[in-house]
C-alpha positions in Angstrom: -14.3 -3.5 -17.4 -14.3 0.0 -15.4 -13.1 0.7 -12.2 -16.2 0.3 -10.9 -16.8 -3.4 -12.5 -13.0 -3.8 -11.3 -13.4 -2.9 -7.9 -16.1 -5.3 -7.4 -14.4 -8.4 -9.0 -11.3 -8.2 -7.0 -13.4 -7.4 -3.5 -14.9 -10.9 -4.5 -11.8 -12.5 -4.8 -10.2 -11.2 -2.1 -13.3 -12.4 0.0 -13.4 -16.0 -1.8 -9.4 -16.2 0.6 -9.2 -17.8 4.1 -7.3 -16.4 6.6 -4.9 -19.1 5.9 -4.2 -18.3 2.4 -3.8 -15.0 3.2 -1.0 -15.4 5.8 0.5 -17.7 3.3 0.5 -15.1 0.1 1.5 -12.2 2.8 4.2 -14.1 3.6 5.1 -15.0 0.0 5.1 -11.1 -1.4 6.9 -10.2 2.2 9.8 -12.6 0.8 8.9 -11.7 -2.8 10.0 -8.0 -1.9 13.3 -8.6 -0.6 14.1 -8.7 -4.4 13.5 -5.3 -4.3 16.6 -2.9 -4.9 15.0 -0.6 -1.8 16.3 -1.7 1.1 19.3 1.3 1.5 16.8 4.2 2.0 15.9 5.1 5.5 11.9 6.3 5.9 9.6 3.8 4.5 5.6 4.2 4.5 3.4 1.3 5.4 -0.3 0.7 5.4 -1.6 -1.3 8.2 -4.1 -4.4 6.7 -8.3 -4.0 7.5 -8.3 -7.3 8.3 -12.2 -6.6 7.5 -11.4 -6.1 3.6 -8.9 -9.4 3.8 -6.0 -6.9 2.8 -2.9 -8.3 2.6 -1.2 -8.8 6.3 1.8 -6.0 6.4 2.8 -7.4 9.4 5.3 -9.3 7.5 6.8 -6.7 5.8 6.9 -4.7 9.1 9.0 -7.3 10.8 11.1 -6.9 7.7 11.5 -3.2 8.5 11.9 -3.3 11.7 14.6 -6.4 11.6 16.4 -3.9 9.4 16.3 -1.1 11.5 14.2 1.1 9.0 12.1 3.9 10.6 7.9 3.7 9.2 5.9 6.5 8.6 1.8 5.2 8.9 -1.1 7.2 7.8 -4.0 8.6 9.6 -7.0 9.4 7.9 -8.2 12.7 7.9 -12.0 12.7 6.5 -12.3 16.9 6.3 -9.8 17.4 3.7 -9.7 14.3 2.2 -5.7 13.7 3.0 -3.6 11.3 4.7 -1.4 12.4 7.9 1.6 10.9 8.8 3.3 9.6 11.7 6.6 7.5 12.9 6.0 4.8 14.3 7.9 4.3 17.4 7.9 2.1 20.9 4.9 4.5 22.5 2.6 4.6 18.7 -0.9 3.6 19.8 -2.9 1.9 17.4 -6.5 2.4 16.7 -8.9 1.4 14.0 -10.8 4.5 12.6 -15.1 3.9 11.6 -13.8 1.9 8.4 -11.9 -0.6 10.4 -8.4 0.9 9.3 -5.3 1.0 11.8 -4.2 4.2 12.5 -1.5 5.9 14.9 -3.1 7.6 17.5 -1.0 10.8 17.1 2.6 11.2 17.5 5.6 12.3 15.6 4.5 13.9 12.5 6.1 13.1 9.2 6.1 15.5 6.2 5.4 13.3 2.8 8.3 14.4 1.0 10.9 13.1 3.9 9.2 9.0 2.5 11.3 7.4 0.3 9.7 4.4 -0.2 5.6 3.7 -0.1 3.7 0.4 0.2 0.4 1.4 -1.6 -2.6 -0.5 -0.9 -4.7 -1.6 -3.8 -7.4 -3.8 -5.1 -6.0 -4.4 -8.8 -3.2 -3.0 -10.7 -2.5 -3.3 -14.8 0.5 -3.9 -16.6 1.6 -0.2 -16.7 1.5 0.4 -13.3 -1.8 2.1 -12.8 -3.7 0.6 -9.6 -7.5 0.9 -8.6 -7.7 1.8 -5.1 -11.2 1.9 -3.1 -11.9 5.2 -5.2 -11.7 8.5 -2.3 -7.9 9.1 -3.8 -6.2 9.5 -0.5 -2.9 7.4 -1.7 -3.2 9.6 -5.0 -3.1 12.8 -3.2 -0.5 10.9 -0.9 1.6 10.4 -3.9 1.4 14.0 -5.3 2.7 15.5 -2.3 5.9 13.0 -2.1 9.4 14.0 -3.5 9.2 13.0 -7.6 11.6 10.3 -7.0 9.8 8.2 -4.0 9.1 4.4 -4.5 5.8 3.4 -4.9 5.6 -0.3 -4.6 1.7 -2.0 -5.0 1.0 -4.7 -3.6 -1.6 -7.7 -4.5 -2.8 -11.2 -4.2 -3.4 -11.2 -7.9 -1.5 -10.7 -11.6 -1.8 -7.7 -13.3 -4.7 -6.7 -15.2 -3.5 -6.1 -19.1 -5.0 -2.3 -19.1 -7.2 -0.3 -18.1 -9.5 1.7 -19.7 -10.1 4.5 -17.2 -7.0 6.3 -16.2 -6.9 9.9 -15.1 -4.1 12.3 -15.0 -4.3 12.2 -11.0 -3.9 8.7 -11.0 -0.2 8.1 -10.1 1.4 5.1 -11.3 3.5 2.6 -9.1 7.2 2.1 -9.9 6.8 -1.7 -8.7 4.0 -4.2 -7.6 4.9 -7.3 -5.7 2.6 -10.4 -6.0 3.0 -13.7 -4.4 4.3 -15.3 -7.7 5.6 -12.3 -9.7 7.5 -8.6 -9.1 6.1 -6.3 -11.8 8.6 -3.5 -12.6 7.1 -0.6 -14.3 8.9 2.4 -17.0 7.5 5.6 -15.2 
């Protein structure tokens, strides 16, 4: 399949979940990722869920970061250049969804994306060398590029691993982990 073909099958899947199974698998790769070796650093990036796309709830994984003491960097989207902006998130971060339903800080305290050591990336299916398929604009692979060589990139996803994929470009950047509700893939980048 291409991404295209990809993209569509795992939208369908994703959509096939209640709300109930998705707390529950949330939950599950929210525990799954304490297994991680990645809990020392200090500046952690997190996607907030579109509840619209039934995305996996980060909420967990934000208690998790927050019950740690962990500052979190979020993205805004910025349409015009095709980029992501970054901002801590603090007590006073407002929170509104952009024109495609997607969380977003307000403003605030701007983070530079080489400061993140670790990165949640968002994703719709991932194969068993790391490479993910996004929702195709690039903003996380972009993201990615402009992050210190040796930051974390951890996927996540309701599903297993894909075995390859055929379409794989050299601005595609591969994840070091990806976290699934039965399964942590660890990848040789």
């Amino acid at each position: 399949m291409n991404k295209a073909e990809l993209r569509k099958k795992y939208k369908a899947l994703r959509l096939d979940l209640t709300e109930k199974k998705i707390e529950e698998l949330s939950l599950e790769i929210a525990n799954r990722l304490l297994q991680l070796p990645v809990w020392e650093q200090e500046l952690y990036h997190l996607f907030l869920s579109i509840a619209e796309q039934k995305e996996i709830d980060t909420e967990y994984i934000l208690h998790i970061l927050q019950g740690k003491d962990k500052n979190v960097a979020l993205s805004k989207t910025n349409i015009q250049d095709n980029k992501l902006e970054h901002y801590l998130l603090t007590d006073s971060t407002v929170i509104r969804k952009n024109r495609w339903n997607i969380p977003e800080p307000d403003g605030g305290i701007p983070i530079a994306p080489e400061k993140i050591d670790v990165v949640f990336v968002p994703l719709l299916a991932f194969d068993e060398q790391g490479h993910r398929i996004g929702y195709g604009k690039g903003f996380y692979d972009t993201f990615l590029n402009e992050c210190k060589p040796n930051v974390v990139k951890i996927g996540l996803s309701f599903f297993a691993a894909e075995p390859h994929f055929k379409e794989v470009f050299s601005s595609d950047v591969p994840l070091d982990y990806c976290v699934t509700p039965n399964k942590i893939y660890k990848f040789k980048n």
